[in-house]
C-alpha positions in Angstrom: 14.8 43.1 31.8 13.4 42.2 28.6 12.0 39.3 26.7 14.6 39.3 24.2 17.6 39.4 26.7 20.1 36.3 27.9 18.3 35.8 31.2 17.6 32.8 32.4 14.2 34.1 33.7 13.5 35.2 30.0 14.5 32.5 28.3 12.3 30.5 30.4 9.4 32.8 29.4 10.2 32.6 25.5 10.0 28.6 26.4 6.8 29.0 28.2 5.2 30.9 25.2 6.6 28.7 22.4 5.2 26.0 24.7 1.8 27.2 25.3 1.7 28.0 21.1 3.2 24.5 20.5 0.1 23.2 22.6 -2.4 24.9 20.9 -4.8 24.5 17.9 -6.3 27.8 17.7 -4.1 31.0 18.5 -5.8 34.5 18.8 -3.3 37.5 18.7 -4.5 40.8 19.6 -3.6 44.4 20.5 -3.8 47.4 22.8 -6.8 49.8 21.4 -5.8 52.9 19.0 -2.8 50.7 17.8 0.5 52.9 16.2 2.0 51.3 13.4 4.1 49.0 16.2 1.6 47.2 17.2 -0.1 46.7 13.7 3.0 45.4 12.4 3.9 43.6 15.1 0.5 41.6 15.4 0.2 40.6 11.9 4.2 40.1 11.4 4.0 37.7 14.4 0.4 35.9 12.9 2.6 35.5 9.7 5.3 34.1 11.6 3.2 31.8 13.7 1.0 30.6 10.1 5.0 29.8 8.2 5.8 27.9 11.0 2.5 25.9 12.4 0.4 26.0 9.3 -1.9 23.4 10.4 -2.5 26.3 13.2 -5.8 28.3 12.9 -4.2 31.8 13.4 -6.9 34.5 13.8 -6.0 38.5 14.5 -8.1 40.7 16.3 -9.1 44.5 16.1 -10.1 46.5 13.5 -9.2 49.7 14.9 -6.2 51.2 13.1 -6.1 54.2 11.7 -6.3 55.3 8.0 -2.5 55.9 7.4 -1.7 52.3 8.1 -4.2 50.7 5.4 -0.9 49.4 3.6 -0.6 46.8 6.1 -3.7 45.2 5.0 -7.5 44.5 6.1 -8.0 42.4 9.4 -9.4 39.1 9.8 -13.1 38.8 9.1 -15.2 39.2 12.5 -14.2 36.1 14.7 -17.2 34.1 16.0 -17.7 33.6 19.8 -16.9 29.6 19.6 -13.3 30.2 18.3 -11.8 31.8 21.6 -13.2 27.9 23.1 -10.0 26.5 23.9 -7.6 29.1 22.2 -4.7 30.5 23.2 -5.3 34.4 23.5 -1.9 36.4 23.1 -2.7 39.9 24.1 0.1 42.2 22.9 0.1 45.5 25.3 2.2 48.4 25.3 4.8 46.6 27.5 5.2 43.2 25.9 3.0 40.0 24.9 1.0 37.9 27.7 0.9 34.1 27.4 -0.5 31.0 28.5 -4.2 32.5 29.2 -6.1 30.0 27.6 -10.0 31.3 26.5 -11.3 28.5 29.2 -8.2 29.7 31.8 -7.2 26.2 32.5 -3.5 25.2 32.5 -1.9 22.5 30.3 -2.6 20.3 33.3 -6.0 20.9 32.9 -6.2 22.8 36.7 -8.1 25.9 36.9 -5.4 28.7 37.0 
């Protein structure tokens, strides 16, 4: 089963994530190490995405490890202080699929330690 499926148990997942975004004022995206094209794309497609539709969002991509032959895509965010994963939402992009809902401080939206 994948995220993009009609399950139930996904679409409860893409709520969960849109959530935890929604909830958010800083959102880090980052990737797996030695990224592919895929996941270069993917990261700053989804930053895009996420700056169209909360643009009072600050949306900040990690890594700066891709390879020369996908320069085209364009430079990566400037080095991101310490202070700025304080209270972000990290979303961690893997080989398998995006993680959610980890905040930098791992506290829930309740405010529980997770």
């Amino acid at each position: 089963m994948g995220i993009g499926t009609g399950n139930p148990a996904d679409r409860a997942v893409r709520e969960q994530i849109f959530q935890c975004i929604a909830d958010a004022q800083t959102v880090v995206l980052c990737r797996h190490v030695r990224p592919d094209g895929d996941a270069v794309g993917s990261t700053k497609g989804f930053a895009a995405l996420l700056r169209a539709g909360f643009p009072d969002k600050r949306v900040l991509v990690i890594n700066s490890d891709s390879a020369d032959y996908l320069a085209f895509t364009g430079g990566e965010d400037a080095p991101i202080p310490a202070d700025a994963y304080a209270d972000a939402l990290v979303l961690c992009w893997t080989v398998r699929r995006p993680t959610a809902c980890q905040s930098a401080g791992a506290h829930g939206r309740d405010g529980r330690q997770d």
